[in-house]
N, CA, C, O and CB atoms as a CASP TS submission, in Angstrom:
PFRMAT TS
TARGET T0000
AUTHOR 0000-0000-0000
METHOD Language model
MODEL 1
PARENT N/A
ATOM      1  N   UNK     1      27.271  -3.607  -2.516  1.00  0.00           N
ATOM      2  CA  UNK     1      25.954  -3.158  -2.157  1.00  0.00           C
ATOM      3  C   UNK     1      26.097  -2.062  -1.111  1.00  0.00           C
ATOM      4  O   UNK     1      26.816  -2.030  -0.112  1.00  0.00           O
ATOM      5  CB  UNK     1      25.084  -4.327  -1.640  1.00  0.00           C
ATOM      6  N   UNK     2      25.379  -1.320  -1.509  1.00  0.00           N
ATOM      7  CA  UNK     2      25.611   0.307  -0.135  1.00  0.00           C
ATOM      8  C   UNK     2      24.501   0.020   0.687  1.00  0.00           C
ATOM      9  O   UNK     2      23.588  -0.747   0.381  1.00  0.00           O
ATOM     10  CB  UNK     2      25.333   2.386  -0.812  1.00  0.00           C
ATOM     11  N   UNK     3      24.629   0.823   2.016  1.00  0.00           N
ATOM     12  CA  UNK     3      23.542   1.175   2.988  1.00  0.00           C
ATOM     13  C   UNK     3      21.724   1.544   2.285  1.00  0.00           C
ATOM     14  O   UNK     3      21.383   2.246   1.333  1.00  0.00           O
ATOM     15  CB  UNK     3      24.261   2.650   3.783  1.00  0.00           C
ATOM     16  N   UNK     4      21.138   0.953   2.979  1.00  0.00           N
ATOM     17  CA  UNK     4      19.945   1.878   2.674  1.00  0.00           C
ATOM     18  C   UNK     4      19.818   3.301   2.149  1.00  0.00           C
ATOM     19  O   UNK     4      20.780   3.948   2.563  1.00  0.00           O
ATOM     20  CB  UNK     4      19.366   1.977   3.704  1.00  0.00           C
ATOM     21  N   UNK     5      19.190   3.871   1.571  1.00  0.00           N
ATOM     22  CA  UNK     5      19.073   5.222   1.238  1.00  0.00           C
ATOM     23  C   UNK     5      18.901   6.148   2.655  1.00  0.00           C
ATOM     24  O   UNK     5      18.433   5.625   3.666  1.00  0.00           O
ATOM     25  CB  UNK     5      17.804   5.360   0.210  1.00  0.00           C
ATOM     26  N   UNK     6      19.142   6.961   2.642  1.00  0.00           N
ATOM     27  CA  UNK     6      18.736   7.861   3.696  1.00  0.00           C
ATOM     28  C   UNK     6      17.954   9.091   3.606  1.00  0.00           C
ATOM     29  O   UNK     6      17.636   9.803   4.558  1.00  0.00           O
ATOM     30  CB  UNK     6      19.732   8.209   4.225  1.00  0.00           C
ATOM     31  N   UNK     7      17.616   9.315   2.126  1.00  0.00           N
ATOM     32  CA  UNK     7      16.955  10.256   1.706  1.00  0.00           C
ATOM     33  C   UNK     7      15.895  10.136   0.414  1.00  0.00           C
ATOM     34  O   UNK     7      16.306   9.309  -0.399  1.00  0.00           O
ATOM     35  CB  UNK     7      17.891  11.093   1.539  1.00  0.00           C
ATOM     36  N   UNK     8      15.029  10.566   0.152  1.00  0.00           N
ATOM     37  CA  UNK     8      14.452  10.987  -0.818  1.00  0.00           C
ATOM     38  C   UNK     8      15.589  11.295  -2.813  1.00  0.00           C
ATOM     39  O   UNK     8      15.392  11.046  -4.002  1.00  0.00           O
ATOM     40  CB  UNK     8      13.826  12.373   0.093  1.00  0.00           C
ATOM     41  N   UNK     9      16.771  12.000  -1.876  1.00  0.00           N
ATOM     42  CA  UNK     9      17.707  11.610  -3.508  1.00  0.00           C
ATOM     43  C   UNK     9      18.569  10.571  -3.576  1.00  0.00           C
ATOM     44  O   UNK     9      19.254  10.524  -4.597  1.00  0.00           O
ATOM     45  CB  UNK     9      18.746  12.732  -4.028  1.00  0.00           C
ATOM     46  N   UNK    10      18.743   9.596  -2.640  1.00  0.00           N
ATOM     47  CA  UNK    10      19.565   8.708  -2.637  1.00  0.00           C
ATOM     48  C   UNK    10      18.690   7.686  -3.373  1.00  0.00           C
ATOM     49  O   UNK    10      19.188   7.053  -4.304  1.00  0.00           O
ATOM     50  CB  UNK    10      20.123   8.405  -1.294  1.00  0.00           C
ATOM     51  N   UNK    11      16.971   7.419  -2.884  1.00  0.00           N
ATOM     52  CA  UNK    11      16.351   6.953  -3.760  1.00  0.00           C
ATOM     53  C   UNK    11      15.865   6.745  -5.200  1.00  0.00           C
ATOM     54  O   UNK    11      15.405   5.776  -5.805  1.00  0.00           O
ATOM     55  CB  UNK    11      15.979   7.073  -3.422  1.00  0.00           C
ATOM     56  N   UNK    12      16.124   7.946  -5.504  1.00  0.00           N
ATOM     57  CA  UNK    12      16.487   8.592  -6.721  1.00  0.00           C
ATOM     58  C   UNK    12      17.734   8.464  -7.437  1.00  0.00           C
ATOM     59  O   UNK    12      17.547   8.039  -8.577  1.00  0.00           O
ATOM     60  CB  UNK    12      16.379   9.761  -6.528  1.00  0.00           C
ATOM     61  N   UNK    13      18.349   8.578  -7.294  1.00  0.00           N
ATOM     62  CA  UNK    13      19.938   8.127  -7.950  1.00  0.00           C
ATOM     63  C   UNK    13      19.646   6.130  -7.622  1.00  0.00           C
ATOM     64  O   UNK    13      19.530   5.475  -8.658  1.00  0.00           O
ATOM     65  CB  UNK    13      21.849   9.143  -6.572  1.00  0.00           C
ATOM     66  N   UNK    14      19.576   5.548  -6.638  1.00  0.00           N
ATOM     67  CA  UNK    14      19.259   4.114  -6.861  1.00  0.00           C
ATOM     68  C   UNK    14      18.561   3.708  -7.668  1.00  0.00           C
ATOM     69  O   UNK    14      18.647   2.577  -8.146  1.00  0.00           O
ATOM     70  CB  UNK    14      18.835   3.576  -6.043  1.00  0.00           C
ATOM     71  N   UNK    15      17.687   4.604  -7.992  1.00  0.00           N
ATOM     72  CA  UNK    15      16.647   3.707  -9.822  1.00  0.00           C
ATOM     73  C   UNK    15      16.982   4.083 -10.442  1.00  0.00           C
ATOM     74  O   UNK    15      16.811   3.555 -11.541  1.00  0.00           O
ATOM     75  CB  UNK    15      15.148   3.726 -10.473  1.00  0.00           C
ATOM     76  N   UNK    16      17.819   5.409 -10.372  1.00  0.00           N
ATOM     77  CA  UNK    16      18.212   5.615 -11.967  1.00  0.00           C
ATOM     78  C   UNK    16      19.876   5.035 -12.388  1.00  0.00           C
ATOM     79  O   UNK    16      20.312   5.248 -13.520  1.00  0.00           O
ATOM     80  CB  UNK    16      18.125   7.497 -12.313  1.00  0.00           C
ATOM     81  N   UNK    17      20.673   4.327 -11.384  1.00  0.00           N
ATOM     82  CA  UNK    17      21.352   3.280 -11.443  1.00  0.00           C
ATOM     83  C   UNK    17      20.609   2.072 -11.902  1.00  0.00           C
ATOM     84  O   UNK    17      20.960   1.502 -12.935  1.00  0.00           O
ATOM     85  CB  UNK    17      21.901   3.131 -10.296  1.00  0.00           C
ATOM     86  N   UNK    18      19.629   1.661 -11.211  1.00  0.00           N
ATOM     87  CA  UNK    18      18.992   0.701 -11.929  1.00  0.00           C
ATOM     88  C   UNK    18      18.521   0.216 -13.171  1.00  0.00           C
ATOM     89  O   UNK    18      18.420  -0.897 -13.687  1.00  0.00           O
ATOM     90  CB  UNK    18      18.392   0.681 -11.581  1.00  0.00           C
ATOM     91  N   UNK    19      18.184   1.720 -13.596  1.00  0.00           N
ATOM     92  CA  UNK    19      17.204   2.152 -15.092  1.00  0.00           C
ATOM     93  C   UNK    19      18.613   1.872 -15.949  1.00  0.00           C
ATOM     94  O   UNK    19      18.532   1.011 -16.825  1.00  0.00           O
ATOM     95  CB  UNK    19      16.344   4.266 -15.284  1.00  0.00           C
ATOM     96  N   UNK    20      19.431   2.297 -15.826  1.00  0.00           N
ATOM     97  CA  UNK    20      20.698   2.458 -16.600  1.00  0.00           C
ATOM     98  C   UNK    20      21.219   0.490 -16.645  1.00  0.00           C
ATOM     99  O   UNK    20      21.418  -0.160 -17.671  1.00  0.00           O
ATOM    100  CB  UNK    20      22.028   3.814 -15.513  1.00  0.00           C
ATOM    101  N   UNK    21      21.303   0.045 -15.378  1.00  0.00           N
ATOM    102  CA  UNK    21      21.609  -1.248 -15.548  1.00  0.00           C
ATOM    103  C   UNK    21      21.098  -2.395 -16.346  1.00  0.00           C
ATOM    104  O   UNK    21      21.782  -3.272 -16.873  1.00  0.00           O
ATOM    105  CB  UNK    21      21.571  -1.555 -14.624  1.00  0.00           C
ATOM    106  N   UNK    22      19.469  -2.238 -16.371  1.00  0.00           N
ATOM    107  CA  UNK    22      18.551  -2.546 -17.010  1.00  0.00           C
ATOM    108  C   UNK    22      18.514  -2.353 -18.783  1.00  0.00           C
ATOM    109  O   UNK    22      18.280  -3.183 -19.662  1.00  0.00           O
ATOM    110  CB  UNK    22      17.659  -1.889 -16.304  1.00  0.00           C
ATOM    111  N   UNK    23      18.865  -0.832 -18.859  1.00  0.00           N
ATOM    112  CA  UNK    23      18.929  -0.589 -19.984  1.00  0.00           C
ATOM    113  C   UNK    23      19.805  -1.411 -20.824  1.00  0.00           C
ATOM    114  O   UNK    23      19.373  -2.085 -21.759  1.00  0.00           O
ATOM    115  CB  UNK    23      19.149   0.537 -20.014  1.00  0.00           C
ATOM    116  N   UNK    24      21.368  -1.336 -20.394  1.00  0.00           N
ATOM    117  CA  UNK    24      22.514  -1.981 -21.130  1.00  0.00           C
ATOM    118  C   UNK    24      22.185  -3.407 -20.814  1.00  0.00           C
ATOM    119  O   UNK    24      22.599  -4.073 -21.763  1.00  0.00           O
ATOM    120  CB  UNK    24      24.071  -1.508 -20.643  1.00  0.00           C
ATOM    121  N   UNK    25      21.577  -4.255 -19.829  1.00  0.00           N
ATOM    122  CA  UNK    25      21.622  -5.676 -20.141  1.00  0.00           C
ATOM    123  C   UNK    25      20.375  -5.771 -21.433  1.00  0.00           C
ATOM    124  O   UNK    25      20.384  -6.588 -22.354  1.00  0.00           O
ATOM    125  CB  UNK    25      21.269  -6.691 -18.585  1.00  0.00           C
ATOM    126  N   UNK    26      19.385  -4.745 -21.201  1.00  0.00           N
ATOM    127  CA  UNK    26      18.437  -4.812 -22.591  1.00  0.00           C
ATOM    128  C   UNK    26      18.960  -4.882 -23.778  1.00  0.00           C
ATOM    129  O   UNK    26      18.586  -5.723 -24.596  1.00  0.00           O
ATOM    130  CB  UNK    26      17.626  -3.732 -22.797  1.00  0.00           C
ATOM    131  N   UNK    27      20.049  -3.857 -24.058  1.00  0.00           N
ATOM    132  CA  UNK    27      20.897  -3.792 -25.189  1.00  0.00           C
ATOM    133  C   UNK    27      21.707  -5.098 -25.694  1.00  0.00           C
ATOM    134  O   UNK    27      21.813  -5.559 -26.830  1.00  0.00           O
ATOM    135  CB  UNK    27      21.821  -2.766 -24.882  1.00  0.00           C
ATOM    136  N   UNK    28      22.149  -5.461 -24.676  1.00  0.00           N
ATOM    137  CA  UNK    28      23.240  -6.436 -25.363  1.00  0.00           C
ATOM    138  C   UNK    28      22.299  -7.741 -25.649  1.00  0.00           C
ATOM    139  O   UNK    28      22.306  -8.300 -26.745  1.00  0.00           O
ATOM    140  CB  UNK    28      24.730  -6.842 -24.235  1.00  0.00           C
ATOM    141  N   UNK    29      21.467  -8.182 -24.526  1.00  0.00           N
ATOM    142  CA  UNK    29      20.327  -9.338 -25.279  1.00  0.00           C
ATOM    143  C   UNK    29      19.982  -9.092 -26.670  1.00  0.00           C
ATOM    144  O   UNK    29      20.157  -9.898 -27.583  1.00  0.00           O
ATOM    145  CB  UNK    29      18.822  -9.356 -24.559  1.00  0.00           C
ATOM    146  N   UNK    30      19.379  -7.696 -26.797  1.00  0.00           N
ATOM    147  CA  UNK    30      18.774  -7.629 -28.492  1.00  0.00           C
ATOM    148  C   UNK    30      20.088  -7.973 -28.934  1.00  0.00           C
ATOM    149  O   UNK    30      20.346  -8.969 -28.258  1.00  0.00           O
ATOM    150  CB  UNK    30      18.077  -5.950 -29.286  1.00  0.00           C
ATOM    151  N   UNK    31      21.288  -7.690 -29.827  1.00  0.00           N
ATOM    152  CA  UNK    31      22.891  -7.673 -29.998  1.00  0.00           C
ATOM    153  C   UNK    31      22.989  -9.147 -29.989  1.00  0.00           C
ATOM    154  O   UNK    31      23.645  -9.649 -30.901  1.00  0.00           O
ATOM    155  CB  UNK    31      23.896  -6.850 -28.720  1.00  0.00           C
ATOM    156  N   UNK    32      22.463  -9.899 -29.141  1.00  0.00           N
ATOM    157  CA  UNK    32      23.305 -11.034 -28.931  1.00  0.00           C
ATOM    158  C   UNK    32      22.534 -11.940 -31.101  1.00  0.00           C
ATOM    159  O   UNK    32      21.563 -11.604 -31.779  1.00  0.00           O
ATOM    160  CB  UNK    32      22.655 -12.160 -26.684  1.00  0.00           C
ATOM    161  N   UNK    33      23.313 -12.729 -31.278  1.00  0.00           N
ATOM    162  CA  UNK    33      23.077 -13.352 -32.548  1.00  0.00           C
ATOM    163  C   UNK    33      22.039 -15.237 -31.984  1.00  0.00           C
ATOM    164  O   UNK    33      22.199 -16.175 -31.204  1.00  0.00           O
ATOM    165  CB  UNK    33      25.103 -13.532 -33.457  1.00  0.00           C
ATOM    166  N   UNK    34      20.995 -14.740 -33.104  1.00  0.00           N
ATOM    167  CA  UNK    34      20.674 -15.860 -32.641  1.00  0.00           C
ATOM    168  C   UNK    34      19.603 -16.027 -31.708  1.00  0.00           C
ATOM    169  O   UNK    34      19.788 -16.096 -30.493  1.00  0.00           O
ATOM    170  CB  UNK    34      21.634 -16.290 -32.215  1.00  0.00           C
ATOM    171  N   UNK    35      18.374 -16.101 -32.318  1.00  0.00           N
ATOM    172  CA  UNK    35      17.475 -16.027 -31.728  1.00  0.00           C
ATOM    173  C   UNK    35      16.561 -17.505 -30.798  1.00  0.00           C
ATOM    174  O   UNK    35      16.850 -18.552 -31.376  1.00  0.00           O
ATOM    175  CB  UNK    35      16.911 -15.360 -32.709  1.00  0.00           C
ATOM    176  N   UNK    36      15.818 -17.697 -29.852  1.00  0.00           N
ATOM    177  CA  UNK    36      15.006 -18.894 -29.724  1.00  0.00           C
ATOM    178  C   UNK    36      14.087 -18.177 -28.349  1.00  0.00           C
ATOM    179  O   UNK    36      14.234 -17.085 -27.800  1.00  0.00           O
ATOM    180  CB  UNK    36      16.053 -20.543 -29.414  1.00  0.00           C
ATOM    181  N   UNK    37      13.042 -19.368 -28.064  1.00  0.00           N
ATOM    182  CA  UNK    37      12.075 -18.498 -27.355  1.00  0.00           C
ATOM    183  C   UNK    37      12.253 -18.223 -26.277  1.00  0.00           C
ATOM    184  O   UNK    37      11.474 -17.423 -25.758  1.00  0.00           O
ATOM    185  CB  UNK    37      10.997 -18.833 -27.290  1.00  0.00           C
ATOM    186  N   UNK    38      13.134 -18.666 -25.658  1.00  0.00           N
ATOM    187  CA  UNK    38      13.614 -18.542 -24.291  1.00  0.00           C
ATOM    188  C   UNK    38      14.159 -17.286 -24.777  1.00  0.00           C
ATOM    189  O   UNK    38      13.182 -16.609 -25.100  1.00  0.00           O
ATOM    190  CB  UNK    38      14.627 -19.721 -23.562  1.00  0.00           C
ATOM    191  N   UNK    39      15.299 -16.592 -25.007  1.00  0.00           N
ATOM    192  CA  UNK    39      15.843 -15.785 -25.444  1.00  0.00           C
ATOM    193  C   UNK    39      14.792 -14.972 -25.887  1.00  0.00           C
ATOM    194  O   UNK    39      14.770 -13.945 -25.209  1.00  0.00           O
ATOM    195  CB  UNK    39      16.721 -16.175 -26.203  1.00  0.00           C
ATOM    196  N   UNK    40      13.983 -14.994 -26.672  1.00  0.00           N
ATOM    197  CA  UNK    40      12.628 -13.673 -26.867  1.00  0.00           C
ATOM    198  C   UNK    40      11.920 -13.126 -25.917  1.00  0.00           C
ATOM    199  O   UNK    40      11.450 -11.993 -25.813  1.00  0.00           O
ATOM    200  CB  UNK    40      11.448 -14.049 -27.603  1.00  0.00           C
ATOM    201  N   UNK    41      11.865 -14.790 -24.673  1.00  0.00           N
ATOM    202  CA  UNK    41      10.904 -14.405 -23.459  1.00  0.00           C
ATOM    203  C   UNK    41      11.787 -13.116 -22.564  1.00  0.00           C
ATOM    204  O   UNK    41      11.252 -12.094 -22.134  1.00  0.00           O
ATOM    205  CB  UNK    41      10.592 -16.009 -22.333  1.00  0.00           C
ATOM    206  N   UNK    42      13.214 -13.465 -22.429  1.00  0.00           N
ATOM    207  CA  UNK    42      13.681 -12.720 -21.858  1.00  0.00           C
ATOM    208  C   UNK    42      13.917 -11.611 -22.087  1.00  0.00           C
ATOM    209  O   UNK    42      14.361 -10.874 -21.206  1.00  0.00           O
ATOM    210  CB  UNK    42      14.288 -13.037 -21.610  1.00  0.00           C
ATOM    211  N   UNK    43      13.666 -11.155 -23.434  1.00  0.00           N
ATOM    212  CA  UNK    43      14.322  -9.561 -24.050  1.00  0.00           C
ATOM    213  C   UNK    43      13.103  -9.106 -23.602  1.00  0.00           C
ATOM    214  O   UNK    43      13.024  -8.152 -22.827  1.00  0.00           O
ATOM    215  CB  UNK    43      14.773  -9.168 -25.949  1.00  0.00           C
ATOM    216  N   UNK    44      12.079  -9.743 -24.047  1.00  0.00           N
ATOM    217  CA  UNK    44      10.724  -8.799 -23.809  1.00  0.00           C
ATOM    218  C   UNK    44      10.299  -8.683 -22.539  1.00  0.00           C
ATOM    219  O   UNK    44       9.430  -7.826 -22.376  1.00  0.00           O
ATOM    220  CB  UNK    44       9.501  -9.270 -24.504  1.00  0.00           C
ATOM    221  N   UNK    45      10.721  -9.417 -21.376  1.00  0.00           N
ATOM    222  CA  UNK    45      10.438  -9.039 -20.008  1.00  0.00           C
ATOM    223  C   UNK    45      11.904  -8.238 -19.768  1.00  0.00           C
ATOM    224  O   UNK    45      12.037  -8.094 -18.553  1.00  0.00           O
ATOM    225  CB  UNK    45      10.070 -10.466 -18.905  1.00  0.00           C
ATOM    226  N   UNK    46      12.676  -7.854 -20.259  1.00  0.00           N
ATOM    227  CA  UNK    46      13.787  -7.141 -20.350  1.00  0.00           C
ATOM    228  C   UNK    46      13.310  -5.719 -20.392  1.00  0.00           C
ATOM    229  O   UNK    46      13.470  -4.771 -19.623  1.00  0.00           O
ATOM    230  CB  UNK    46      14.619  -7.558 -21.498  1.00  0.00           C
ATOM    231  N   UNK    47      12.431  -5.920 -21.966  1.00  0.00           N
ATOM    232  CA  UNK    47      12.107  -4.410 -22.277  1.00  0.00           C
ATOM    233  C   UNK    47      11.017  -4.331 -21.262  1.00  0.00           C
ATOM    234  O   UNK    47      11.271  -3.356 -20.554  1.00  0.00           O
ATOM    235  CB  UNK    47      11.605  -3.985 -23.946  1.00  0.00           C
ATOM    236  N   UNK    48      10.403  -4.657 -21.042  1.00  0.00           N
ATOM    237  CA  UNK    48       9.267  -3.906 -20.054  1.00  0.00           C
ATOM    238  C   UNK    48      10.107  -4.025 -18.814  1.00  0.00           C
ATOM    239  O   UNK    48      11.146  -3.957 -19.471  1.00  0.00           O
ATOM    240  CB  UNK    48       7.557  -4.719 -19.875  1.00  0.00           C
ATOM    241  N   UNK    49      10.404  -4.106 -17.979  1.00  0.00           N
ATOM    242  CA  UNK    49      11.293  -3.849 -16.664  1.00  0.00           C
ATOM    243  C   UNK    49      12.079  -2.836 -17.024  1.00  0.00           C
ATOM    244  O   UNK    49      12.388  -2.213 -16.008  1.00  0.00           O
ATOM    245  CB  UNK    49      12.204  -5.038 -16.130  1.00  0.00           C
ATOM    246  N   UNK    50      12.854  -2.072 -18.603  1.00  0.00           N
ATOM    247  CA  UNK    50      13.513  -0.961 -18.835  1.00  0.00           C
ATOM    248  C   UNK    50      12.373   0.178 -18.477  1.00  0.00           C
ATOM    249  O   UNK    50      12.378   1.206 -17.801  1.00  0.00           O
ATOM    250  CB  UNK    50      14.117  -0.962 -20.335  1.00  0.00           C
ATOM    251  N   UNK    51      11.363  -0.548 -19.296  1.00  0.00           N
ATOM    252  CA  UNK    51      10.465   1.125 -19.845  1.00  0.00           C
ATOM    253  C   UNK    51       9.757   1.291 -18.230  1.00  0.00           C
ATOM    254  O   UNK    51       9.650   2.410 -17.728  1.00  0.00           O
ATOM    255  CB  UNK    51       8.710   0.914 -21.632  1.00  0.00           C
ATOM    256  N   UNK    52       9.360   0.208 -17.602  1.00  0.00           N
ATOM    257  CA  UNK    52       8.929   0.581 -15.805  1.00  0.00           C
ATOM    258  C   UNK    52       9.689   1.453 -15.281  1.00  0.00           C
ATOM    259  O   UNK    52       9.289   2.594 -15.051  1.00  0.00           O
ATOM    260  CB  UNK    52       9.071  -0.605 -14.683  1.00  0.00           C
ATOM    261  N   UNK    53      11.160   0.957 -14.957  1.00  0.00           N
ATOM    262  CA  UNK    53      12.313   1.663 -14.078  1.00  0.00           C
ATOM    263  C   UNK    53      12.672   2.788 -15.189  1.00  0.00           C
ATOM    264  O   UNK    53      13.603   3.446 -14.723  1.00  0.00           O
ATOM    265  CB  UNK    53      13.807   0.524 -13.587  1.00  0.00           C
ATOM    266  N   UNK    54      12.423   3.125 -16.074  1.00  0.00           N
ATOM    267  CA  UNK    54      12.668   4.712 -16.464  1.00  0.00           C
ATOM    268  C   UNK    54      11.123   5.205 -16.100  1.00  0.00           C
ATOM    269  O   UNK    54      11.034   6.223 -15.413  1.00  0.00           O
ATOM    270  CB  UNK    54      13.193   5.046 -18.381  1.00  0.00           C
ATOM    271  N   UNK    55      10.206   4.706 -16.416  1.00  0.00           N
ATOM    272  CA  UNK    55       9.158   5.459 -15.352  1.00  0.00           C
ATOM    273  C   UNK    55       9.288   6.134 -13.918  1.00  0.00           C
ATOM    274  O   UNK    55       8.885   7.146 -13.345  1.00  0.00           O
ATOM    275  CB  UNK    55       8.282   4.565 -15.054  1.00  0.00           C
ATOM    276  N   UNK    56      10.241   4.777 -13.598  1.00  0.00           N
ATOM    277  CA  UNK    56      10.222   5.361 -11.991  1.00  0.00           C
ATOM    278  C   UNK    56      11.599   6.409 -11.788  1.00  0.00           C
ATOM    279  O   UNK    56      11.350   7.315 -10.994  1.00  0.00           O
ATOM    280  CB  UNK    56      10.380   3.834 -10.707  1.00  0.00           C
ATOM    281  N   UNK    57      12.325   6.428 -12.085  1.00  0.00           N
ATOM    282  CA  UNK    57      13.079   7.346 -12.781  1.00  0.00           C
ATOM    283  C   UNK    57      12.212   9.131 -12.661  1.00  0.00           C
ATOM    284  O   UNK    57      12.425  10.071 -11.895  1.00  0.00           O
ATOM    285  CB  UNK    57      13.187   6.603 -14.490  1.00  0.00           C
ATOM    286  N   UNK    58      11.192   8.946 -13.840  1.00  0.00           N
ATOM    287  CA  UNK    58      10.721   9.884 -13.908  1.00  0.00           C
ATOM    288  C   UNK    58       9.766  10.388 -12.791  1.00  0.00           C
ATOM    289  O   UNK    58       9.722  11.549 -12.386  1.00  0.00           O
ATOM    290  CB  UNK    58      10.339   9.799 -14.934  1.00  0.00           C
ATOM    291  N   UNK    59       9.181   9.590 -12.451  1.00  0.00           N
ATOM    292  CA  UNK    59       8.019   9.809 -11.052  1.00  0.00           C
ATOM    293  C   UNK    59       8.857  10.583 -10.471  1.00  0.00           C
ATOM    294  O   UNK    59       8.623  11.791 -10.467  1.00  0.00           O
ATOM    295  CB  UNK    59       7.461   8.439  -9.940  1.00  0.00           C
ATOM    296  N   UNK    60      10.244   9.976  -9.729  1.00  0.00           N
ATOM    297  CA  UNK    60      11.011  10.398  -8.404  1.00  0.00           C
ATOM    298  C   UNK    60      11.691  11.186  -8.528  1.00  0.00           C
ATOM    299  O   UNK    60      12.376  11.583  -7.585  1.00  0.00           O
ATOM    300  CB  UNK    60      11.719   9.631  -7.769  1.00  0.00           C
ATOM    301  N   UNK    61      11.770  11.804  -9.962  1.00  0.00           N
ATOM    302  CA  UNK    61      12.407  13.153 -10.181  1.00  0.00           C
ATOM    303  C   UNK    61      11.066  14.293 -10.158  1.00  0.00           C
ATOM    304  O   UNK    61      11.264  15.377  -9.609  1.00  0.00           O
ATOM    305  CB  UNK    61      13.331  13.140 -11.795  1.00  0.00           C
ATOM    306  N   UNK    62      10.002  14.063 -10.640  1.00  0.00           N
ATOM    307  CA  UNK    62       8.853  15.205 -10.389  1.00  0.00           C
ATOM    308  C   UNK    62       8.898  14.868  -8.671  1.00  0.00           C
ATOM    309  O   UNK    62       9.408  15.616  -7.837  1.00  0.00           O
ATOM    310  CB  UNK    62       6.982  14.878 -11.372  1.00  0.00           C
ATOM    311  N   UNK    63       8.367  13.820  -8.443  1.00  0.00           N
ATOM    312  CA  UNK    63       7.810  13.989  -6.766  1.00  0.00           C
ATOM    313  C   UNK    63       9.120  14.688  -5.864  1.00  0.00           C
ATOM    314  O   UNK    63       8.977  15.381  -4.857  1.00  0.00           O
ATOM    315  CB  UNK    63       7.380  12.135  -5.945  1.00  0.00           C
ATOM    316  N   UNK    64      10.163  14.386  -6.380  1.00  0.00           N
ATOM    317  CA  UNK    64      10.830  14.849  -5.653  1.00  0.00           C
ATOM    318  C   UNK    64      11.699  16.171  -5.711  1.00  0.00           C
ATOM    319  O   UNK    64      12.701  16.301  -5.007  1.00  0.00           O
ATOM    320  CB  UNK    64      11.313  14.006  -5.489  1.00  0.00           C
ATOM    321  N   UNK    65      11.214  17.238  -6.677  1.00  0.00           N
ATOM    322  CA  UNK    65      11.711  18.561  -7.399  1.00  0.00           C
ATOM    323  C   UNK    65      11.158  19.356  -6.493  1.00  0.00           C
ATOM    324  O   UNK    65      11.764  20.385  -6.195  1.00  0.00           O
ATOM    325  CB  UNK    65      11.258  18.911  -8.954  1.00  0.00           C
ATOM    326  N   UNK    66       9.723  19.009  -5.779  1.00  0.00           N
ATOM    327  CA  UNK    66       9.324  20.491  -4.795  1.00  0.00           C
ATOM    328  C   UNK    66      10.506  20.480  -3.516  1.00  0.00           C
ATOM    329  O   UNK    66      11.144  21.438  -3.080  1.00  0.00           O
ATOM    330  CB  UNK    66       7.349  20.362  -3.910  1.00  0.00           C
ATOM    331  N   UNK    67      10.531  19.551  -3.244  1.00  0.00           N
ATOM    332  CA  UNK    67      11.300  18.999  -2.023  1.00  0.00           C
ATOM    333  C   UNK    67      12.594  19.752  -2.091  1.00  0.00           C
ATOM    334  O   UNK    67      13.109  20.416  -1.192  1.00  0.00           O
ATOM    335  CB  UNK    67      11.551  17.327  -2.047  1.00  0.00           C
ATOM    336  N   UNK    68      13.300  19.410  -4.043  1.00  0.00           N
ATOM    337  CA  UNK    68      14.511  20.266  -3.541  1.00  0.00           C
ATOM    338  C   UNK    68      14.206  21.764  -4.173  1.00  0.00           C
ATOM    339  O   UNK    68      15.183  22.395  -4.575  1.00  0.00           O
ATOM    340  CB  UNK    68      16.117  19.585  -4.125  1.00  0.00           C
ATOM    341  N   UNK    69      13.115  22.260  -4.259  1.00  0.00           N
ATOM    342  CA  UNK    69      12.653  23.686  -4.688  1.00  0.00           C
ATOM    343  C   UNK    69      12.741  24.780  -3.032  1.00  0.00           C
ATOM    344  O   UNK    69      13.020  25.973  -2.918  1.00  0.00           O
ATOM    345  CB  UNK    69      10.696  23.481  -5.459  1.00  0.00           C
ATOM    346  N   UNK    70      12.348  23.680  -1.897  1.00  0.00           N
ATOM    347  CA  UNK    70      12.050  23.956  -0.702  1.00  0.00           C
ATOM    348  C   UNK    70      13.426  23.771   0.167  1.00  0.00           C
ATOM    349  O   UNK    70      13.359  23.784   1.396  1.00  0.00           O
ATOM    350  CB  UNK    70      10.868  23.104  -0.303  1.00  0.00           C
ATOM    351  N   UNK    71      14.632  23.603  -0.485  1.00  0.00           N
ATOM    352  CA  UNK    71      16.033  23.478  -0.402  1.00  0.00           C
ATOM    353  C   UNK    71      15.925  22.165   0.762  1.00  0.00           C
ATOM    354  O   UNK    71      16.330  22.499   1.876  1.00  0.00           O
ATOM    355  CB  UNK    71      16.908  25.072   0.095  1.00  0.00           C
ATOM    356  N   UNK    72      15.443  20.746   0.652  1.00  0.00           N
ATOM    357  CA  UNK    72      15.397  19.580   0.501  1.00  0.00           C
ATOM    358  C   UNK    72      14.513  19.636   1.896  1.00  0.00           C
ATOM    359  O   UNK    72      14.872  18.743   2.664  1.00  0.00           O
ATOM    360  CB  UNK    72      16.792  18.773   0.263  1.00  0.00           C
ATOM    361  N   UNK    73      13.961  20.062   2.166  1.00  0.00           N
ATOM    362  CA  UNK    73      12.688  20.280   3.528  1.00  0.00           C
ATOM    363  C   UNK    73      11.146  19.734   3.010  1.00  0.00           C
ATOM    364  O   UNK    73      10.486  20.417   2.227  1.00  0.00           O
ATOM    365  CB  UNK    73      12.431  22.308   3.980  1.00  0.00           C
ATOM    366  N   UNK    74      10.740  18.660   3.442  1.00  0.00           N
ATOM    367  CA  UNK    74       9.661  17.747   3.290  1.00  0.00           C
ATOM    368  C   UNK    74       8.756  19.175   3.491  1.00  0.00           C
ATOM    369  O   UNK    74       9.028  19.945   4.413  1.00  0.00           O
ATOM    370  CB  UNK    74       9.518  16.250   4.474  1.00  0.00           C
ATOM    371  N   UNK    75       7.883  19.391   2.731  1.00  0.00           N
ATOM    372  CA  UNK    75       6.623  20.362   3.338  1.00  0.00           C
ATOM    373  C   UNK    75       5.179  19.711   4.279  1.00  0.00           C
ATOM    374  O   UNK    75       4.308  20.481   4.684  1.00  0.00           O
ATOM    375  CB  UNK    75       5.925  21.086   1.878  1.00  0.00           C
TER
END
């Protein structure tokens, strides 16, 4: 586990580590053989926690593009 973020892109690279982590445990649940409802409950709160954290992903790359347009200086 690392330090807190210290910036605006460190936050940014931390969800999109996340988004990515999320993604591949999504993958291999669907993959796995063998279905029951426990196992359904979890893929599908799987997939929605993927498609959130690539949202946020995307948010913190727009909110945070003026920032480095302004060569990383909060306006």
């Amino acid at each position: 586990m690392s330090a807190p973020a210290n910036d605006f892109n460190d936050v940014e690279s931390e969800i999109g580590h996340l988004a990515a982590l999320i993604g591949t445990i999504t993958d291999i649940v669907f993959e796995m053989p063998g279905s029951d409802a426990t196992m359904h409950r979890v893929g599908s709160l799987l997939w929605i926690a993927r498609d959130l954290s690539e949202r946020l992903v995307e948010t913190t790359t727009v909110c945070n593009a003026p920032m480095r347009m302004a060569g990383g200086q909060r306006s």
